[in-house]
C-alpha positions in Angstrom: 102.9 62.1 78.2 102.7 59.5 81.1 100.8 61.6 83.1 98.1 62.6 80.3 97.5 58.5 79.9 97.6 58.1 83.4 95.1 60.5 84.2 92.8 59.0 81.3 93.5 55.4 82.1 92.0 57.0 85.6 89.1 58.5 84.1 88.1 55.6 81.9 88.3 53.3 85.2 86.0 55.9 87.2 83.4 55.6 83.7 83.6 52.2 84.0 82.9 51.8 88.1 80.1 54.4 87.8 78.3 52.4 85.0 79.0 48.9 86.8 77.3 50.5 89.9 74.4 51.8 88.2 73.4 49.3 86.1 73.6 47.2 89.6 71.8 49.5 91.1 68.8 49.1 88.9 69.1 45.3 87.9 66.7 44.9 90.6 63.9 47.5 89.2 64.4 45.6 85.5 63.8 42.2 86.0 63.9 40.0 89.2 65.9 37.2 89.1 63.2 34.2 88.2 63.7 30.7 90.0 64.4 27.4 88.0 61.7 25.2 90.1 59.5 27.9 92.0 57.9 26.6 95.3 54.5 28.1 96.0 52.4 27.7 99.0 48.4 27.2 98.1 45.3 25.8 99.8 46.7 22.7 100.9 50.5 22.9 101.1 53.3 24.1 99.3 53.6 22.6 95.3 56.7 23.1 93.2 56.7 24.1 89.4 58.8 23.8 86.6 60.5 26.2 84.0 58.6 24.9 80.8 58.4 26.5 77.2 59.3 29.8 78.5 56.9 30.1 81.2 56.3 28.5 84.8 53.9 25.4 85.3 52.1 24.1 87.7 50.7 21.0 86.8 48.1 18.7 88.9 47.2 20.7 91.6 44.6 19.5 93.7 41.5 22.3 94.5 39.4 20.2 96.3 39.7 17.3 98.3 38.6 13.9 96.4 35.1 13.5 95.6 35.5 9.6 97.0 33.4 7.4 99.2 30.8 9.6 101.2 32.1 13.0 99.0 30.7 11.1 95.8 27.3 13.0 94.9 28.3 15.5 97.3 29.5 19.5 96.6 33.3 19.9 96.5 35.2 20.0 100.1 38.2 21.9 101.0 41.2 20.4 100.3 42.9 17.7 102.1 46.3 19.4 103.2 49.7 17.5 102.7 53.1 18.1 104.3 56.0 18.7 102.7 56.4 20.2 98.8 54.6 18.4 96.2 55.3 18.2 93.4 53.2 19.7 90.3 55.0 19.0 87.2 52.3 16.4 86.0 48.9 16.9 84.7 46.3 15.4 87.5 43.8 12.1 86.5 40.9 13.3 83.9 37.1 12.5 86.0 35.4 8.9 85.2 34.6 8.8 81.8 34.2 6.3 78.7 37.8 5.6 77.8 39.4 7.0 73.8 35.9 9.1 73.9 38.1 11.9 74.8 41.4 10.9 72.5 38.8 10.8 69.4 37.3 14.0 70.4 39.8 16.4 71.2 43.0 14.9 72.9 44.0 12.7 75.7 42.4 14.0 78.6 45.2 11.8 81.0 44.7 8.5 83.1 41.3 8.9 84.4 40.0 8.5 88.3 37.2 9.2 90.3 39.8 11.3 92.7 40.2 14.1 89.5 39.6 17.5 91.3 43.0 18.9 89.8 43.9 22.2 88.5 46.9 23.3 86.2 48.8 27.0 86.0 50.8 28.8 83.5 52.2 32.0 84.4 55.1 33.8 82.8 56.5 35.0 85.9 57.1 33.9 89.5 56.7 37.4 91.0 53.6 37.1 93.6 53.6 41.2 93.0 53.0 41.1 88.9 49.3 41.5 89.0 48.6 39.8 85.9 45.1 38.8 84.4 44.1 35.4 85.0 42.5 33.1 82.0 40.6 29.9 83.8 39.3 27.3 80.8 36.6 25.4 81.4 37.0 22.1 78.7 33.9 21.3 76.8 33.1 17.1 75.8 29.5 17.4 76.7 29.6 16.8 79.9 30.4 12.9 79.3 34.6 13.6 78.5 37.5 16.0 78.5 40.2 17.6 81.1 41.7 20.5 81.9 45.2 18.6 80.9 44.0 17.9 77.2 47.2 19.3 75.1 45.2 21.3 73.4 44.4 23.4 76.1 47.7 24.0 77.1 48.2 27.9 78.5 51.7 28.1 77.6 50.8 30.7 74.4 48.7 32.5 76.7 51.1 33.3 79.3 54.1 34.1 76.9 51.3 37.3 76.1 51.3 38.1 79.7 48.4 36.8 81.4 48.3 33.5 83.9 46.2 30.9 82.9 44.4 27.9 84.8 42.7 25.0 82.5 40.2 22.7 85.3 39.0 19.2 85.7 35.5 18.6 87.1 33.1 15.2 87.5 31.4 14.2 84.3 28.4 12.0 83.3 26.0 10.4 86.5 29.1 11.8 88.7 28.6 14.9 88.0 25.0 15.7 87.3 22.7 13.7 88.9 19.3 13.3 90.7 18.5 10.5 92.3 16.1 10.3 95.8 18.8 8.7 97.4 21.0 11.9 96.8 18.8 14.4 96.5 18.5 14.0 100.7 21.6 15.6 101.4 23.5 18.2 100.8 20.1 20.9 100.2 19.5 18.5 97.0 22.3 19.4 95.4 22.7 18.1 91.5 25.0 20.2 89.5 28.5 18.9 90.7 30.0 19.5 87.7 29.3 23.1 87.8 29.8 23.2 91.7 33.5 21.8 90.8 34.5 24.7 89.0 32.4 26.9 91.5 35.4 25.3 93.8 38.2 26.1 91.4 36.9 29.4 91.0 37.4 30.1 94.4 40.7 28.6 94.8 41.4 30.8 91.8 40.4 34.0 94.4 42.3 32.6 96.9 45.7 31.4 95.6 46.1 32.8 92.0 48.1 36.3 93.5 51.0 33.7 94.6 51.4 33.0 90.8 51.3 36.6 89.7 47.8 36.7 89.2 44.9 39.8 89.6 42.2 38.2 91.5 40.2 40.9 90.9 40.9 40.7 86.9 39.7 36.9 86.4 38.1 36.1 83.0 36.5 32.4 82.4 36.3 30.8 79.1 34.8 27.5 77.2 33.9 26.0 74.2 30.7 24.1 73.5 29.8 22.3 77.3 32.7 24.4 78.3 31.0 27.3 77.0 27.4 25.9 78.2 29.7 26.0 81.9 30.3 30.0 81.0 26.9 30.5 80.5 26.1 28.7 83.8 28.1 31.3 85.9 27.4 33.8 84.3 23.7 33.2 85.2 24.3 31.3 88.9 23.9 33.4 92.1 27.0 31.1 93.8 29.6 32.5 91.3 28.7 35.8 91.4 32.5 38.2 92.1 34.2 34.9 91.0 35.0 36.4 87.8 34.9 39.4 85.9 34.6 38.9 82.5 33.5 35.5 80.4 34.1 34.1 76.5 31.7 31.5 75.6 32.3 29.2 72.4 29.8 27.4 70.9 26.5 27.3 73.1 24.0 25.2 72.1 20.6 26.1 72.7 19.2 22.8 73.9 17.3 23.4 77.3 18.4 22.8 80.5 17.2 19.5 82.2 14.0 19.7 84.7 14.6 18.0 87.8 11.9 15.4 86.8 13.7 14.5 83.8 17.5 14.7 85.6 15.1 11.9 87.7 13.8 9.6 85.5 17.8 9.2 84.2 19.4 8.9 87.7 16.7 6.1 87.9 18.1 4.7 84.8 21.8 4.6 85.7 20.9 2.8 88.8 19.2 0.3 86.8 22.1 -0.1 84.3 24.7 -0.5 87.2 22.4 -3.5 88.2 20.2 -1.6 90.7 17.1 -1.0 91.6 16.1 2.4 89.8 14.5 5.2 91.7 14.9 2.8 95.1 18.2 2.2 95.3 19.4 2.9 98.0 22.4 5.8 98.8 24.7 3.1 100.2 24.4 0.6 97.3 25.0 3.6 95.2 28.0 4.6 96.9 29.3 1.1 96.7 29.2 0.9 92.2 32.5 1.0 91.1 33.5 4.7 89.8 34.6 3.4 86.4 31.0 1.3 86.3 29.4 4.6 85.5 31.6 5.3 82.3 30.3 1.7 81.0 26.7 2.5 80.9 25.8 2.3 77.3 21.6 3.4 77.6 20.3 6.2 75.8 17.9 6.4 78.8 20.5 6.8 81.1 22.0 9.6 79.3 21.1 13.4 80.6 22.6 15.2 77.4 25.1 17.8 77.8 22.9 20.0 79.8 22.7 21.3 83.6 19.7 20.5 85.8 17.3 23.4 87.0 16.3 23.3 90.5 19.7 23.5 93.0 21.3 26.1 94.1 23.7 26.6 91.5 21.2 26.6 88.5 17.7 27.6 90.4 16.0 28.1 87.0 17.1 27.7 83.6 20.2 29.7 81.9 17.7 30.9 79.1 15.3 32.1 81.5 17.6 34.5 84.0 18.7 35.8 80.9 15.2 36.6 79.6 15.0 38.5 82.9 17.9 40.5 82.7 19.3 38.9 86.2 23.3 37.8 85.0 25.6 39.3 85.6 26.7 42.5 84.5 30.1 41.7 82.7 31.7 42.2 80.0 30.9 39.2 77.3 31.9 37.6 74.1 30.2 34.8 72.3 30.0 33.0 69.3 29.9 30.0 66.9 31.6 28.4 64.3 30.4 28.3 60.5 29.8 24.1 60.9 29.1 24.0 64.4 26.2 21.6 63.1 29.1 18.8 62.2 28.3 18.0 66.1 24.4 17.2 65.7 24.5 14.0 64.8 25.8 13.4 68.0 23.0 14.5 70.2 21.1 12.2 68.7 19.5 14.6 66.3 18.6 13.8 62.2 18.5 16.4 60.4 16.3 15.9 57.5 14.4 14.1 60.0 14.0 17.2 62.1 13.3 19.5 59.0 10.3 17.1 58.2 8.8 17.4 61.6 8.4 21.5 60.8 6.1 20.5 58.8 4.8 23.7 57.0 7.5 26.0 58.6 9.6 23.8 56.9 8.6 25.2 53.6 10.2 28.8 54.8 13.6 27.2 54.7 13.3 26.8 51.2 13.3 30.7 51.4 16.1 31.5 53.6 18.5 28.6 52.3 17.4 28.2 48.7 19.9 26.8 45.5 21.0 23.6 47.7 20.2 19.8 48.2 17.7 19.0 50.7 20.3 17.5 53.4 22.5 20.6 52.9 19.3 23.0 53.8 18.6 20.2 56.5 22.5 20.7 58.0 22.4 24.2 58.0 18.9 25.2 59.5 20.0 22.8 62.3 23.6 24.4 62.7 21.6 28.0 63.2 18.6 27.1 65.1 21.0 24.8 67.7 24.4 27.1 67.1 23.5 30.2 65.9 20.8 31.4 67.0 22.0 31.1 70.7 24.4 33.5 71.0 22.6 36.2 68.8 19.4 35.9 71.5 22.1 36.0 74.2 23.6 39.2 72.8 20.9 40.7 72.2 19.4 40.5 75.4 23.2 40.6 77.4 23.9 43.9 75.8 21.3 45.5 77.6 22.8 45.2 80.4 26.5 45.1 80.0 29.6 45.1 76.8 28.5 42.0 74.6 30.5 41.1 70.9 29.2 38.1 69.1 31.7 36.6 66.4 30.9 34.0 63.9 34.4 31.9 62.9 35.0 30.6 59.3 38.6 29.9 59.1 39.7 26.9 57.8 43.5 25.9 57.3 44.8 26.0 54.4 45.1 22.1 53.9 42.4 21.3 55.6 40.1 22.6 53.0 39.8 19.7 50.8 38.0 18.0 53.8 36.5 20.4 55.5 34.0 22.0 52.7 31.5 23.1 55.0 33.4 25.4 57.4 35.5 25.4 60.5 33.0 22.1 62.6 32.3 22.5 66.1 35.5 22.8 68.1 37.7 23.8 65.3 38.3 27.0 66.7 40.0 26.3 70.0 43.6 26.0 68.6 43.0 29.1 66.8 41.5 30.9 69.9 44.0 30.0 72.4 46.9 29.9 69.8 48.1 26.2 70.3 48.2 24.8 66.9 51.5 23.5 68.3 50.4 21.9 71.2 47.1 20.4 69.9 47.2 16.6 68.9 47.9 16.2 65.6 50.4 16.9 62.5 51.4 20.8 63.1 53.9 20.6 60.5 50.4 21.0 57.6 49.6 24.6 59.7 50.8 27.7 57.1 52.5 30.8 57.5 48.5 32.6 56.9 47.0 29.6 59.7 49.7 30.7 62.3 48.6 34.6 62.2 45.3 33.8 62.3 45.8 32.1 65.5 48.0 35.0 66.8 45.4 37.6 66.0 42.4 35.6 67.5 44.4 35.1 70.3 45.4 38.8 70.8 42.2 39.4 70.6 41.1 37.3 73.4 44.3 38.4 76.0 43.3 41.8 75.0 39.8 41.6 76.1 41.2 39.4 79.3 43.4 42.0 79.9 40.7 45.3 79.4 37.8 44.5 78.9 
């Protein structure tokens, strides 16, 4: 008898050995052992992440060095490189802009600075061998407000499904689009810095995103409204061409791109309101206005609209017309609008009962094609399709001739925000439902339903899906 348990206490010890030493043995093949606060070296130096919600974050990371002093006006430099780790647990300062225009709009965008050329990552791994795909957002705010760091934006949900996400800053308002003869000698007359800004990110994107588990060659770029008017941009632009390899645009509005006599006449107009003099200012006065000057202007002529300028190198003709001419690029595309996307008119400046009048007789076909409603409400939604949707069904059309297009049109409304919102999801509503953050988003998420919350799961699937594929 004592030998039998002998000789099974000896087997039972060997079992338990040999399954100690295999599972060992392919602990390393399962899952790599993920560090706490993850160190990464990037263009510039080495930054160190957190461990937040479940995924890794770097937060505030500069991709180009500050457009200050002479680089105001100018296109993005490389980085300034710094010694030591820094530190990237903090979203970076939003770009010069009017101060709660942001907060009213969308969410805090941060403290705000004319040094603002900052980046953020998610990624749900810190293996540089993952090959994920990479998500870069590009905020909207008309091209007057907004960052990269706005809650709303957050990438957390995105890379919990497995992709790595970056949200962007870039310069806003006379800072970032602007064409004055002072500034228009330098630099091959260079205008769009806005879009040039995330031309930079872009390729910091190519050039550092593999340390964070990212697939360079897997990159797809989204936006919403100026964000998505950004998309749009690229997809178009000769100087982002292999940058990326697919593209979601939200919300593009048709209003036409700026000529370079009317960017002009406004760039003559800011210098006035900053107390200069207009199209002779000088560059070196200009340099000298005070950043946050520019964010006080209040002059409808020295507003550009949220609109890029034709005639640089990043936007040689309009967006509409490389279309039209079947130049983009060939990739993969989805774009849409939301039901209200017209909520928004008003502030372009736009009436619209006093734009229906101005149809004069065409206006009498509305009656036709919106009949059984109030005058304003035929007014509000002609406007919402000829600005909203429209746009992306011309795009489509004329994009899918050339590569994969989907067009969507997005009508979900919470469940208790119905009451208020009678007229549809408004422009922007859609973005915590796209990118799945109704948690993060500003606001009371405790009123968001079981029904709200899959909603925002599936659109989101849908999006990883197509960032993942294709």
């Amino acid at each position: 008898m004592s030998r039998a348990v002998n000789s099974l206490a000896r087997r039972l010890a060997f079992c338990f050995v040999a399954t100690a030493m295999a599972a060992a043995l392919a602990a390393p093949a399962a899952a790599k052992k993920q560090p706490a606060d993850p160190i990464v070296q990037v263009s510039g130096g080495n930054i160190k992440g957190t461990r937040e919600d479940g995924v890794y974050t770097f937060k505030g990371v500069p991709y180009a060095a500050a457009p200050v002093g002479e680089r105001r006006w100018a296109p993005p430099a490389p980085v300034k490189s710094w010694r030591g780790v820094r530190r990237a647990d903090k979203i970076g300062a939003a770009c010069i802009q009017k101060p709660g225009l942001s907060d009213a709009n969308g969410g805090y965008p941060g403290p705000i600075s004319e040094d603002c050329l900052f980046l953020n990552v998610w990624t749900p791994t810190a293996d540089a061998s993952a090959k994920l795909p990479v998500v870069v957002w590009i905020h909207g705010g008309a091209y007057v407000f907004g960052s990269g760091g706005v809650a709303g934006y957050s990438g957390a949900p995105s890379a919990k499904k497995g992709v790595v996400y970056v949200s962007l800053n870039y310069r806003l308002g006379a800072l970032g689009f602007f064409s004055h003869p002072a500034t228009l000698s330098r630099h091959g007359g260079a205008m769009n810095f806005g879009l040039l800004d995330q031309v930079a990110a872009l390729e910091w994107v190519q050039a550092n995103i593999a340390k964070f588990g990212g697939d360079p060659s897997n990159v797809t770029i989204m936006g919403q409204s100026a964000g998505g008017k950004s998309v749009m941009a690229h997809i178009a632009s000769p100087l982002s061409r292999g940058l990326f390899h697919k593209a979601v645009a939200m919300s593009v509005y048709v209003l036409p791109d700026a000529t370079a006599e009317k960017a002009g006449e406004v760039a003559a107009a800011v210098a006035n309101a900053v107390g200069l003099d207009g199209g002779k200012a000088s560059l070196k006065s200009l340099l000298r206005v005070p950043a946050k000057r520019f964010a006080t202007i209040d002059d409808k002529a020295a507003a550009l609209g949220p609109t890029p300028i034709i005639g640089d190198a990043m936007t040689p003709q309009s967006i509409a017309e490389t279309f039209r001419k079947g130049e983009e690029a060939r990739i993969p595309l989805i774009i849409g609008n939301t039901s209200d996307d017209g909520s928004v008119i008003a502030a372009f400046g736009v009436d619209p009962a006093a734009m229906v009048e101005q149809l004069g007789a065409a206006g009498v076909g509305l009656k036709l094609l919106y009949p059984n409603m109030s005058e304003e409400e035929r007014a509000r939604q002609a406007l919402r399709d000829i600005v909203f949707t429209m746009n992306p069904r011309w795009v489509a059309d004329n994009h899918s001739k050339r590569a994969s297009t989907w067009r969507y049109y997005y009508d979900y409304v919470a469940e208790n925000d119905r009451t208020a919102l009678p007229n549809g999801a408004p422009h922007g509503y859609e973005v915590a439902f796209m990118l799945d953050t109704l948690d993060y988003a500003e606001g009371d998420a405790s009123r968001y339903t079981q029904a709200d919350r899959a909603i925002a799961s599936g659109m989101s699937d849908y999006l990883i899906a197509f960032a993942k594929t294709g």
